[in-house]
Backbone bond lengths (Angstrom), bond angles and torsions (degrees), N, CA, C in turn:
res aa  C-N    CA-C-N  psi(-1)  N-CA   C-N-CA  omega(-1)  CA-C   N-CA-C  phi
1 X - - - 1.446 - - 1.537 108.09 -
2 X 1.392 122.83 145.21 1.283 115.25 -153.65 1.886 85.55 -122.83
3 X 1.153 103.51 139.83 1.791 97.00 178.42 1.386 94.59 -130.98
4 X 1.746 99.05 173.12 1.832 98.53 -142.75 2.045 87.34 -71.65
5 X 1.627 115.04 -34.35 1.409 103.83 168.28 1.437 125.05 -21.25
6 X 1.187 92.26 -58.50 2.228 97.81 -168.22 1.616 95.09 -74.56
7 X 1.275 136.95 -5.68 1.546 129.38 -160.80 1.617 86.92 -98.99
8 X 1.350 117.50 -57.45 1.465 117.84 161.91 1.611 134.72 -47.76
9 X 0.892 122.65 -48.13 1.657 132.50 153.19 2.027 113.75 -34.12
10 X 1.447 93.89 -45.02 1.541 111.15 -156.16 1.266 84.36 -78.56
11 X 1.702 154.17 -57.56 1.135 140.88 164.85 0.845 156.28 -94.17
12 X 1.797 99.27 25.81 1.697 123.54 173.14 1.855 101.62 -69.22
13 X 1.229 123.76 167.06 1.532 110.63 -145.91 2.071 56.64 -145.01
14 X 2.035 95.00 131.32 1.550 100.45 167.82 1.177 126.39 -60.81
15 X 1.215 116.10 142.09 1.621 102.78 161.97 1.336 126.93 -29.96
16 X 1.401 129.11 140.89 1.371 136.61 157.79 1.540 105.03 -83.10
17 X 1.847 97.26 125.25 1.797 95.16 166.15 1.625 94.48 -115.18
18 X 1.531 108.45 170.41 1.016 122.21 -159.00 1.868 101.56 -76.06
19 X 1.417 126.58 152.84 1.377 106.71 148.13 1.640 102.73 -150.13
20 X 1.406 123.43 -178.13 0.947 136.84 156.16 1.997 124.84 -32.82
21 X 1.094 107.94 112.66 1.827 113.12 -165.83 1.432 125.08 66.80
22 X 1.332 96.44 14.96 2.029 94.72 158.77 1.014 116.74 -84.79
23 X 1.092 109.27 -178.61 2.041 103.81 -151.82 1.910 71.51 -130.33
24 X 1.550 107.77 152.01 1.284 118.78 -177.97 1.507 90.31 -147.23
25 X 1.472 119.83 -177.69 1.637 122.98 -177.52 1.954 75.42 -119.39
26 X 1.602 99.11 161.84 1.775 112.95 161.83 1.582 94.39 -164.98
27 X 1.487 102.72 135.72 1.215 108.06 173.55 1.219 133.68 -46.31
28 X 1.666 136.79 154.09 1.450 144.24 -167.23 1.560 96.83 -141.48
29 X 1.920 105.59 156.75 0.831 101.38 145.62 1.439 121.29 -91.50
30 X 1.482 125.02 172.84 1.478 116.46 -161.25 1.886 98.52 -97.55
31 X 1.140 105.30 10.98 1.921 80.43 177.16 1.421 83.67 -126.90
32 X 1.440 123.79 60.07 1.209 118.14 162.23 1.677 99.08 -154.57
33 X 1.394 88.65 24.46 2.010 87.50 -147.84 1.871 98.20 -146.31
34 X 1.389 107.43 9.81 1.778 117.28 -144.66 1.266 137.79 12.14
35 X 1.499 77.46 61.34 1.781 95.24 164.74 1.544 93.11 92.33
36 X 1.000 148.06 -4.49 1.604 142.99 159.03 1.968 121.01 -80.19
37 X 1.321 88.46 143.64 1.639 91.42 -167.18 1.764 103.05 -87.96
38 X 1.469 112.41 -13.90 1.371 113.08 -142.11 1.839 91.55 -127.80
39 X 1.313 148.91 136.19 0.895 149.89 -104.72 2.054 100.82 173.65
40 X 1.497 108.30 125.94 1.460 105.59 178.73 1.193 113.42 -88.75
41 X 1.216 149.14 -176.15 1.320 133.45 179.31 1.605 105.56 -170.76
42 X 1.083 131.16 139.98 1.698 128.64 159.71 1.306 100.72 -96.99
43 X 1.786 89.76 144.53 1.620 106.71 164.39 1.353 119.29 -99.18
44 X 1.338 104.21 114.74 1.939 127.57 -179.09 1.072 124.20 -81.86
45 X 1.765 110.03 4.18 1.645 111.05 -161.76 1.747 94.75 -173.69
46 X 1.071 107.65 128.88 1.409 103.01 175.60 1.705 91.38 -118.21
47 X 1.319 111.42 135.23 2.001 114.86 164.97 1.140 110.71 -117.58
48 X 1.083 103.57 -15.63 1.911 103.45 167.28 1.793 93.90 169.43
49 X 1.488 106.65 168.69 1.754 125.87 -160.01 1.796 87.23 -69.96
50 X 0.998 120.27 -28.87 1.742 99.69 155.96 1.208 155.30 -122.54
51 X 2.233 102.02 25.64 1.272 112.31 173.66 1.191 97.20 -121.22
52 X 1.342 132.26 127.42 1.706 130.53 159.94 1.579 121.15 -89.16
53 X 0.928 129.46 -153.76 1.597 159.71 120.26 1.311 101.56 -118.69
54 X 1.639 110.87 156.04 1.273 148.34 164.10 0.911 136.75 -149.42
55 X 1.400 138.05 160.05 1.254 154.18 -169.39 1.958 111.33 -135.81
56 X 1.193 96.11 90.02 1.670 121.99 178.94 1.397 103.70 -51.90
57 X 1.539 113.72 125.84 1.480 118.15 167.72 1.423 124.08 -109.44
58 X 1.742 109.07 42.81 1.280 126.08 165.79 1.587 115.51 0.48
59 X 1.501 121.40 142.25 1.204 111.92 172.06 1.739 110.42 -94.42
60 X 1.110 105.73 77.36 2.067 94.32 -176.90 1.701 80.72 -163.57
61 X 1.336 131.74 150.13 1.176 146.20 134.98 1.163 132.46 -13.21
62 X 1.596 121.66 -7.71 1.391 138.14 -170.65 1.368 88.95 -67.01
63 X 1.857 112.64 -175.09 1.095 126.44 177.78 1.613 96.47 -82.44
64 X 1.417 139.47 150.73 1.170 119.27 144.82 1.797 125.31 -66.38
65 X 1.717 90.23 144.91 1.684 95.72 -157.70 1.618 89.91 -88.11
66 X 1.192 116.67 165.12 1.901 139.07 154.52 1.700 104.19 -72.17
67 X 1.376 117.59 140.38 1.397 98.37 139.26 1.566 85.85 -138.51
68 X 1.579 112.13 158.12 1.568 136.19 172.32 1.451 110.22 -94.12
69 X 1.305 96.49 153.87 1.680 121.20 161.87 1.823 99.95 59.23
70 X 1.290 146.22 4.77 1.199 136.46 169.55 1.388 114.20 -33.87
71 X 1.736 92.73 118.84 2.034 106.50 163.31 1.394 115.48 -74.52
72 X 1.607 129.91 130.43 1.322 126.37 174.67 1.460 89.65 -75.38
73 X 1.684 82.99 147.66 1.531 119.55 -177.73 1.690 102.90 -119.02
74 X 1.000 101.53 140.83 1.654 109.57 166.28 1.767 122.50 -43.87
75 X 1.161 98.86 -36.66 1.729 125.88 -179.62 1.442 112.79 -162.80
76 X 1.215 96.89 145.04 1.453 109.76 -176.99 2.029 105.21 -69.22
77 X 1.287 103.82 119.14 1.802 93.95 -177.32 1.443 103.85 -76.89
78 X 1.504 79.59 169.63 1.999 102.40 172.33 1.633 121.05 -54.00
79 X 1.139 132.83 109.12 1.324 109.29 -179.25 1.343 113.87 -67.64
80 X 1.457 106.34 157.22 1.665 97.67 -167.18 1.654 90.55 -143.37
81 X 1.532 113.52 130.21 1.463 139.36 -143.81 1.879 85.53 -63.72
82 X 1.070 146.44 -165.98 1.230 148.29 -162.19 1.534 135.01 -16.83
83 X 1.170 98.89 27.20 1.809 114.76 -171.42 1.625 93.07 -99.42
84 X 1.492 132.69 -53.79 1.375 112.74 -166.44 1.481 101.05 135.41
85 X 0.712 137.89 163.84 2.020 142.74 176.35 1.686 84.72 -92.94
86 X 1.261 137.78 130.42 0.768 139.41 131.90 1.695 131.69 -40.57
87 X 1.095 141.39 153.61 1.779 126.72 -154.99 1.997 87.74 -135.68
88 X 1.643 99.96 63.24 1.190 88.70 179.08 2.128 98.45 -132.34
89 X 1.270 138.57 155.86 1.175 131.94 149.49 1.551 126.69 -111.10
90 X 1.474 105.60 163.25 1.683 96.35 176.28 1.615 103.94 -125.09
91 X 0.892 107.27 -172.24 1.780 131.76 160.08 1.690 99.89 -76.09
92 X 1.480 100.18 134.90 1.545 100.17 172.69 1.282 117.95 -82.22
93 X 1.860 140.81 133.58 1.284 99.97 -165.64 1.347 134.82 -73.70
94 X 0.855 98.90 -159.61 1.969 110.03 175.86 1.687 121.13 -113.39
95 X 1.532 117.44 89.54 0.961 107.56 -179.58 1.395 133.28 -82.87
């Protein structure tokens, strides 16, 4: 007998843990980013399932930058013009 529990279980999708060359989103500013707030990034360093390193794959010709020690965030936030890049990454979603 199948109850709606096991129907739920059966298409809960596992956690994602972090590893080495997954692609995550981390916030940008947008005139460094062309005009995008939101930014791909590989993880170069795992310190635990919610601190990485990365390596940002900016959309502009620049070098791609590093950033260290990033806290996962639920979602990548809004960048907001004189506040600072926040030093956090997410999971990209799942459409």
């Amino acid at each position: 007998m199948t109850t709606a529990k096991a129907k739920a279980d059966a298409t809960e999708q596992p956690a994602q843990k972090p590893s080495i060359a997954r692609i995550v989103h981390v916030p940008m500013d947008p005139k460094s980013n062309n005009g995008e707030t939101t930014a791909a990034a590989v993880i170069t360093h795992v310190w635990n399932e919610n601190v990485v390193d990365v390596r940002i794959l900016q959309n502009n010709a620049g070098i791609p930058i590093w950033r260290g020690k990033c806290q996962l965030a639920g979602a990548v936030p809004e960048y907001v013009e004189g506040e600072g890049i926040p030093n956090v990454w997410a999971w990209p979603p799942r459409n």
